[in-house]
N, C-alpha and C positions, 0 to 999 in steps of 0.2 A: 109554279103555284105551291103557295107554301101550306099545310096545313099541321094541326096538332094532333097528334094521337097518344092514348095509357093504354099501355099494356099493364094485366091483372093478370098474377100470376100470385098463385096460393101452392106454397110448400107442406108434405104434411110428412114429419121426420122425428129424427131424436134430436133434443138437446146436446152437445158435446162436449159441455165445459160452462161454467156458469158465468150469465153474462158481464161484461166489464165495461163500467158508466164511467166516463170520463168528459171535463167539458173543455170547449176551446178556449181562448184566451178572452173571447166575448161574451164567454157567459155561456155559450151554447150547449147543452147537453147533449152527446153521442154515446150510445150504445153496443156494442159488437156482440154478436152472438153467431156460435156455431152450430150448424146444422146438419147430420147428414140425414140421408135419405136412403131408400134400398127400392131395387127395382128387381124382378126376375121374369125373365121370359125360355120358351121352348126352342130352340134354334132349329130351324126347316129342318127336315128327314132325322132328329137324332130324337132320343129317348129324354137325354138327361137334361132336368135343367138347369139355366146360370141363373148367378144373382153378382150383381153390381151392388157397390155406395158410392155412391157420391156424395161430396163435403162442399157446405156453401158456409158465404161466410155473411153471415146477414148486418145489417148495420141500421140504423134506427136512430132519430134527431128528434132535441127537442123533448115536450112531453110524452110523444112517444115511447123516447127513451130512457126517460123517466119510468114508466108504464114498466116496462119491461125489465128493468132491471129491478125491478120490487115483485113481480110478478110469475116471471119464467125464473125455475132453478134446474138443476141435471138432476 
């Protein structure tokens, strides 16, 4: 059985470079935008805390991409 599912997943981070609009050879407009993020947690029995980044690399079509690259700057 086949079915369709979206997954919705909201990023909330820093900008890492200002975005770059480029279009395909069809006309299509594509986007690239960097993203990191920071997490921190306590790690069981210890005092100190970590902190992680993690780097996404977001990408965006179309007016979308359009959108975004007049709109998001670092």
């Amino acid at each position: 059985m086949s079915s369709r599912s979206l997954n919705k997943v909201q990023l909330i981070g820093n900008v890492t470079r200002d975005p770059e609009l480029r279009y395909t050879p069809q006309g299509a407009a594509v986007c690239s935008i960097g993203l990191a993020t920071n997490r921190s947690w306590l790690p069981e029995g210890s005092t100190e805390r970590r902190e992680e980044t993690e780097f996404h690399k977001l990408v965006a079509w179309n007016k979308l991409a359009e959108l975004c690259s007049q709109l998001i700057t670092k």
